[in-house]
N, C-alpha and C positions, 0 to 999 in steps of 0.2 A: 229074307232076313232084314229084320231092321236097322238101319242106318241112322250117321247124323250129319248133317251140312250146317256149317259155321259160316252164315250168308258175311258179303261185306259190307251189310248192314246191321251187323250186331244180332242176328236172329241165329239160332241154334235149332233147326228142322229134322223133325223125322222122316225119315224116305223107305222106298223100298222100289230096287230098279229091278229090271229086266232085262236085259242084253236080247239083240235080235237085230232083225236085216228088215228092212224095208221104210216108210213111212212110221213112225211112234206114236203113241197115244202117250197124253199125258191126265191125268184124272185131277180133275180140282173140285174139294167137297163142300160143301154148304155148310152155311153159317151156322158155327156150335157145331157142325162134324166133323169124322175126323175118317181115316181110310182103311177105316174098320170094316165096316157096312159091306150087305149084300151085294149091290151093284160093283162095288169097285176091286172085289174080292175075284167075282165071278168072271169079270172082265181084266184083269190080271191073269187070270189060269185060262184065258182063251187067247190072250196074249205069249203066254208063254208056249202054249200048247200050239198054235201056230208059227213059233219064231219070229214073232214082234217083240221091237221095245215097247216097253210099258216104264213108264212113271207115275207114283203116288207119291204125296207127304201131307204133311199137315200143318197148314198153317201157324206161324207162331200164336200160343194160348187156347192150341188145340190139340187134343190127343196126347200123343206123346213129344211134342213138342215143348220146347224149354215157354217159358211169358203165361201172364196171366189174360186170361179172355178179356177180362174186362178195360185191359188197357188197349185190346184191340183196335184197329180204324183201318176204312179200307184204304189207304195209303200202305200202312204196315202188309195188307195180305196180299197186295198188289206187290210189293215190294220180294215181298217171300216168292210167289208167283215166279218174275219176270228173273231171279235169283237162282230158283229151283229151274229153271229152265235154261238159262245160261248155262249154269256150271254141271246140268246133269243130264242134258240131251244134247245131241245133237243131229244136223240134218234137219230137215221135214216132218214137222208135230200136227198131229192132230192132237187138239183140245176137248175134253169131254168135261163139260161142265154140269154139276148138279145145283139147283136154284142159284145161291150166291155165285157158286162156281160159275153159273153163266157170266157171271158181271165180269169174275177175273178173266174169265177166257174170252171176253172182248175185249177189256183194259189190254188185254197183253198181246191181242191178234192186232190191235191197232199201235203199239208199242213194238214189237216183233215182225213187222208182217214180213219180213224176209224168210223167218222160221216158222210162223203158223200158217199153214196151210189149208185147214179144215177146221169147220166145229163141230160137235155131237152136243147138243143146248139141251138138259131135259131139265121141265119146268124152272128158265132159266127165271133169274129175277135181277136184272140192270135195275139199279137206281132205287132200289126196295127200301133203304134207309128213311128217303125222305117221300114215294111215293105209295110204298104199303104201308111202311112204319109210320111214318111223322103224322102224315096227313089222315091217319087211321085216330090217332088218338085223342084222347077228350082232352080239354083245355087244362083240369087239374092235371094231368098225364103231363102234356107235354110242360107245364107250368114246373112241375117236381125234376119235370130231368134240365131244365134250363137253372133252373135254381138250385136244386138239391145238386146235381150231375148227375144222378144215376136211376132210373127206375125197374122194379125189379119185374119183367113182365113175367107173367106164367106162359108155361107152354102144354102142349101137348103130347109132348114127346119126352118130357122128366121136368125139370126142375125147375122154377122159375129161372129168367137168367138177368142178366143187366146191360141194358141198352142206356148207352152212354151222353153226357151232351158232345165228348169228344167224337164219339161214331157218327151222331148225328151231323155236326157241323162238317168233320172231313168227309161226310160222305157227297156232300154239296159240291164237292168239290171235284165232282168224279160221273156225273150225271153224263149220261149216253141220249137218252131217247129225245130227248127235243131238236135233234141234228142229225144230220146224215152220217152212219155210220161207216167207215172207209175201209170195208173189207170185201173184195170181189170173191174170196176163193166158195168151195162147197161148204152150205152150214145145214145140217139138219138142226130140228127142234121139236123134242118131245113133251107133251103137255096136257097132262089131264086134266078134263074138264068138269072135274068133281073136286077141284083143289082148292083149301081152303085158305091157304097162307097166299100162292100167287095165280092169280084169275085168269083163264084163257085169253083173254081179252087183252092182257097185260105180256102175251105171248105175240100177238096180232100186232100189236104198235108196234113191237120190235121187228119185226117184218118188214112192218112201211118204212124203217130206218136206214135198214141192212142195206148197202149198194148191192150185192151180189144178186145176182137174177139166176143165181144155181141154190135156190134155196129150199126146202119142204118143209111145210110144219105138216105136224101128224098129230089128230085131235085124239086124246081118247076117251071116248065119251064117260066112262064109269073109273074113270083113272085118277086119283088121289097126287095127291103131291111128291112121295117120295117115290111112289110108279117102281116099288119094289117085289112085286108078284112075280109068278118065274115066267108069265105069258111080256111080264114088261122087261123084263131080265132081257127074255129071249127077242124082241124088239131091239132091246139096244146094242145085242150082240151084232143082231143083223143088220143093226144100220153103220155099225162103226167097219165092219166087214167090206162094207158097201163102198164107203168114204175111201177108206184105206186101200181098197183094189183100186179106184179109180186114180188116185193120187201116186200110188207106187209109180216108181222113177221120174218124179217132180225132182228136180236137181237140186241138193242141199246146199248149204255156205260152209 
């Protein structure tokens, strides 16, 4: 059933929890989604069906969430994030982040590290604003969104949408991979190599950043971006299975 959290930053979030015993998952969705989707459905009712907490919601200007996307910035979903996680977990989290999702679930394992414990990364994307987005675009492109503020990109997946000067600038602000990232715990990372928004390769760099030496990336070779097949479904059951056995009775705060 869906919920709502009244962050104490003025954000009004959709949720949907789980009650259970051990280590939690917590699901954070990709940029313009929301915690509708196959992946985090599926992983919700094996959560449940196991007796794990499970956590979803949706960022403010996503889903059913109160704000408009376009006023978005990833301060705001950091904010939502480290919010929804405060007031709706507790103990020991594992993070399953989907593209963007990865970015939060490092902003907030490095913000948190007392309570995150683990990542589940699938084709995560740290730093996408300004190293897929910005640096992708042609000069009139980024010339209309410094000038105009907004441009309306197309996608592949519905409807144009709008990438902001405001997303762009706060997201500079929030960049990961040019520095050692300072999380030891277990991080897996899922990432297909037929992906067209974020590039295997862009999976590799965040590897060489990660301090933890408990880490797996797993390539898949004919694996698309949202890596929502039931063969990648069933991947990510087993790997979050994997994490979560190993971490049960990691002591909580």
């Amino acid at each position: 059933m869906t919920k709502f959290l009244e962050t104490a930053h003025g954000s009004r979030l959709a949720y949907r929890r789980t009650e259970g015993r051990g280590v939690g998952l917590v699901w954070l969705s990709g940029f313009n989604s929301d915690m509708q989707g196959s992946k985090v459905t599926t992983l919700e009712a094996w959560a449940a069906s196991n007796g794990r907490p499970f956590l979803a919601f949706d960022y403010s200007g996503h889903g059913l969430s109160d704000g408009d996307f376009s006023d978005g910035t990833v301060s705001q979903w950091r904010n939502d994030t480290l919010d929804a996680i405060d007031t709706l977990t507790e103990g020991p989290q594992v993070l399953v982040g989907s593209s963007m999702g990865g970015w939060m679930a490092l902003l907030a394992a490095t913000a948190r590290p007392e309570r995150v414990q683990g990542l589940v990364l699938i084709a995560p994307a740290p730093d996408f604003t300004e190293k897929l987005m910005w640096t992708s675009f042609n000069a009139d492109t980024q010339a209309e969104i410094m000038e105009k503020g907004v441009h309306m990109r197309p996608s592949d997946y519905g409807e144009p949408y709008p990438i902001t000067r405001a997303l762009i600038e706060d997201g500079r602000n929030w960049q990961l991979l040019e520095s050692s990232i300072d999380f030891a715990g277990p991080v897996r990372i899922l990432q297909g190599m037929q992906d067209p928004d974020v590039p295997w390769q862009h999976a590799e760099k965040l590897v060489s950043v990660i301090r933890s030496d408990d880490l797996t990336l797993t390539l898949i070779k004919d694996g698309d971006h949202r890596l929502s097949r039931d063969e990648d479904i069933e991947r990510l059951l087993t790997t979050c299975a994997e994490i979560t056995a190993q971490l049960d009775g990691t002591p909580g705060t």
